[in-house]
C-alpha positions, 0 to 999 in steps of 0.5 A: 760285709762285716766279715770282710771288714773284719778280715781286712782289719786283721790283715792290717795289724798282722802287716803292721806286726810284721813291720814293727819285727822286721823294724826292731830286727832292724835296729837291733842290726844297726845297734849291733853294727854301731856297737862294733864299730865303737868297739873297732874304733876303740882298738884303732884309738889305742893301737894308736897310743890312747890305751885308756879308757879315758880316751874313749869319746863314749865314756860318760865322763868324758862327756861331762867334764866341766873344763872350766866354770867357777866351781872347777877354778875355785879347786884350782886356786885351793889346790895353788894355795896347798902346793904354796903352803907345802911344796913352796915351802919346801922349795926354800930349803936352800935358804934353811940349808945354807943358814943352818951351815952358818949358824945353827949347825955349823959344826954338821957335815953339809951332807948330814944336815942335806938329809933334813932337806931330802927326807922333808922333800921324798916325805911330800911324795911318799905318802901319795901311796895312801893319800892318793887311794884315800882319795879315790875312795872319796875320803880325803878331805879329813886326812886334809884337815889333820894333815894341815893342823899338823904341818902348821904345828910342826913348822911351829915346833922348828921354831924350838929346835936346837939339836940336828935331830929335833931338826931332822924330827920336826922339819924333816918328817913331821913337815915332809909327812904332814905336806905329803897327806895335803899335796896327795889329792892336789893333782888327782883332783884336777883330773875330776874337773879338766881335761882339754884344759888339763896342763894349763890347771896343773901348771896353776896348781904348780904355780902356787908351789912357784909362788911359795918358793919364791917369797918363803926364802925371802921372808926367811932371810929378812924375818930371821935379820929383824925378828931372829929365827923362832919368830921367823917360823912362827910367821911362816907357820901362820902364813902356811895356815892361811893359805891351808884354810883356802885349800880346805874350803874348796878342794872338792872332788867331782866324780863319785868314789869308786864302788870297788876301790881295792888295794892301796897297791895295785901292781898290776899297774906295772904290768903296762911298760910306759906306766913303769919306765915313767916310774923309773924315769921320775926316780933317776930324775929326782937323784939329780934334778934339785941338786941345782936348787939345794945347792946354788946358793952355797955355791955361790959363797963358795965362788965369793958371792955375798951371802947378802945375794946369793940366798936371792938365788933360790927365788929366783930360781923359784920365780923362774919355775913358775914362768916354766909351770904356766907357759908348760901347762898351755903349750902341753894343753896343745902338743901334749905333755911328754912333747913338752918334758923332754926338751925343757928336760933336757935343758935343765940337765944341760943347765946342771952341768953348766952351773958349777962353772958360773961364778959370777952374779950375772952368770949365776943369775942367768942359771937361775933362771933359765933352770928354773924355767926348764924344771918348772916344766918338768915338775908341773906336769909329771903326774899329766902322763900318769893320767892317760895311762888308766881309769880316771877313778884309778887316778889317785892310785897311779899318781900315789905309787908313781910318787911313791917310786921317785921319792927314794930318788928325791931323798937320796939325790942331794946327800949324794950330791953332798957328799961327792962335794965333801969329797971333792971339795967343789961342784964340778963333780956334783954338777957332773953327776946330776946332770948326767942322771937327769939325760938318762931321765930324758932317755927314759921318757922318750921311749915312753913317748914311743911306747905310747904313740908308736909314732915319732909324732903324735899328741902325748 
């Protein structure tokens, strides 16, 4: 009898031996086909344009965005109050260049003095290529503090320039240099704590910059005319310094450094076309889209307007931007970024070629603002493309050499346009040209559009 219970006893593991094998070959099937469907879903995901792995639902990353909570806003609002203090102040070289003109350097050409613009301006990008690594390998926020203390300095130092060279010294490459390493981490950051809310983040961002544009060349007009122009940028340089503090407290990044950071340039980046054709198309862009800001001010005394009024054009311009920035970001969060670029693009070069014919208030009012608007859009969300086109950890890396390229364009475009306005002694031919480089920008982010979706209508 206990022979035969034993017997049954072993009867039963050995079944339940043979279940538990056929279960684990079982689930090793089910774990093998799940893993290939991922895998034929992935292909079918990126046959479609979503080329990342960024894309990929399964990523951990992905699954863990915050996409909102205090945390992420409060890098928000650091990373507004470092494009206010930078690319704000930036935005109001009109002001600066016109006044210069006038005053302080009324016997330079207007196109030499137009260098000390375009090199501050290329100087916030050109600096990406390092600053935008530095932060991927997790190490930005002391160049952040350096780079601070050192555009407070310079904006200070502006303030005993005479000579055009101290000028081009201090407020072109000191400033442009110094905004460069702080607007760097600005939009890669956002990608560490947004994704479906990505647009209406970098539109925040941008707004700040709006923001600065907009009260920097008022301040400067008004604070030039009661306390004269040293005291003036003395103000402006404690402003800067205050809004840096906020930035420096709360810029964080979320996700670890890279364990295998590598180059500061990885050309194999542009191996992929769209990542390239965008490059240029961020270049030919700049040759031509801040002409209208550079210069609409100057022409408009050109057409008879008061100086009394025409500085206002520059912020209202600015103020309009920042209109174009927010309203861009949502709407980009919902049809996608490209789809949004290209027609507000578009609008801005025909506002371009518009805007030498407007010599009244009204008119030149109305330029101002709807140019505003259209290339608000346009600069808010430039890096947003650059994001889907890579590893999330890569991020820095692309914005860095993308901005690196469209910087020779922005340090070069108003010059050009200067010296076609020396030569012709008008704008019409400026307007011409820039609004003819900013079409063939529009041309150039449609085929990326394609080359991404492969569709005429998709998400991107």
């Amino acid at each position: 009898m206990l022979d035969k219970v034993a017997e049954h006893t072993k009867l039963e593991r050995a079944e339940a031996f043979y279940d538990d094998v056929t279960i684990n070959e079982e689930d090793a099937q089910v774990k093998e086909k799940t893993s290939s469907l991922k895998s034929e879903k992935q292909q079918v995901i990126e046959s479609e344009g979503a080329v990342t792995p960024e894309e990929d639902p399964y990523s951990p990353e992905n699954l863990n965005v915050p996409d909102g909570g205090l945390r992420a806003w409060l890098v928000v609002l650091g990373a507004a109050c470092g494009t206010f203090a930078t690319f704000g102040y930036v935005n109001a070289w009109g002001v600066f260049q016109a006044y210069y003109q006038e005053t302080l350097l009324k016997d330079t050409p207007p196109s030499t003095i137009a260098w000390i613009g375009s090199i501050e301006y290329a100087l916030i990008f050109i600096p990406g290529l390092v600053a935008g690594r530095i932060f991927d390998m997790g190490l930005f926020r002391i160049p952040l503090l350096l780079a601070s203390i050192a555009v407070v300095a310079a904006t200070f130092l502006i303030a005993e320039c005479k000579e055009y060279w101290q000028f081009l010294l201090c407020q072109g490459f000191a400033v442009g240099l110094s905004c460069g390493v702080i607007f760097g981490p600005m939009l890669g950051v956002n990608a560490h704590w947004f994704k479906k809310k990505r647009g209406l983040a970098l539109g925040l961002v941008a707004l700040g910059s709006s923001i600065g544009g907009t009260l920097f060349p008022i301040a400067a007009r008004n604070l030039i005319a009661a306390v004269g122009f040293p005291w003036t940028m003395r103000i402006l340089g404690f402003i800067q310094l205050a809004a840096l503090a906020v930035t420096n407290l709360t810029l964080r990044a979320r996700l670890p450094p890279k364990p295998s950071p590598g180059p500061f340039v990885d050309l194999s980046a542009f191996k992929n076309p769209a990542y390239t054709i965008w490059c240029l198309s961020g270049f030919v862009s700049f040759l031509g889209l801040y002409t209208v800001l550079t210069y609409i001010d100057v022409s408009a005394t050109h057409a008879g307007i008061s100086n009394d009024f025409s500085f206002y054009l520059v912020s209202i311009a600015n103020a309009g931007s920042g209109v174009g920035r927010i309203g861009g970001g949502i709407i980009a969060d919902r049809i996608g970024a490209v789809n949004v670029m290209i027609p507000s693009t578009l609008i801005a070069a025909i506002l371009t070629f518009a805007w030498p014919f407007a010599t009244t208030k009204g008119s030149l009012v109305a330029v101002a603002i709807i140019y505003g608007i259209a290339s608000g859009v346009y600069v808010s969300l430039l890096a947003a493309p650059l994001m889907q086109m890579g590893d999330t950890r890569d991020v820095g890396l692309r914005v860095g050499m993308s901005m690196t390229v469209l910087a020779f364009g922005a340090v070069a475009g108003p010059p050009i346009s200067g010296a076609i306005n020396q030569s012709t002694d008008g704008f019409q031919a400026v307007g011409y040209y820039a609004g003819s480089t900013v079409i063939l920008s529009v041309i150039m982010m449609i085929i990326v559009r394609q080359l991404m979706l492969r569709r005429w209508w998709g998400k991107f």
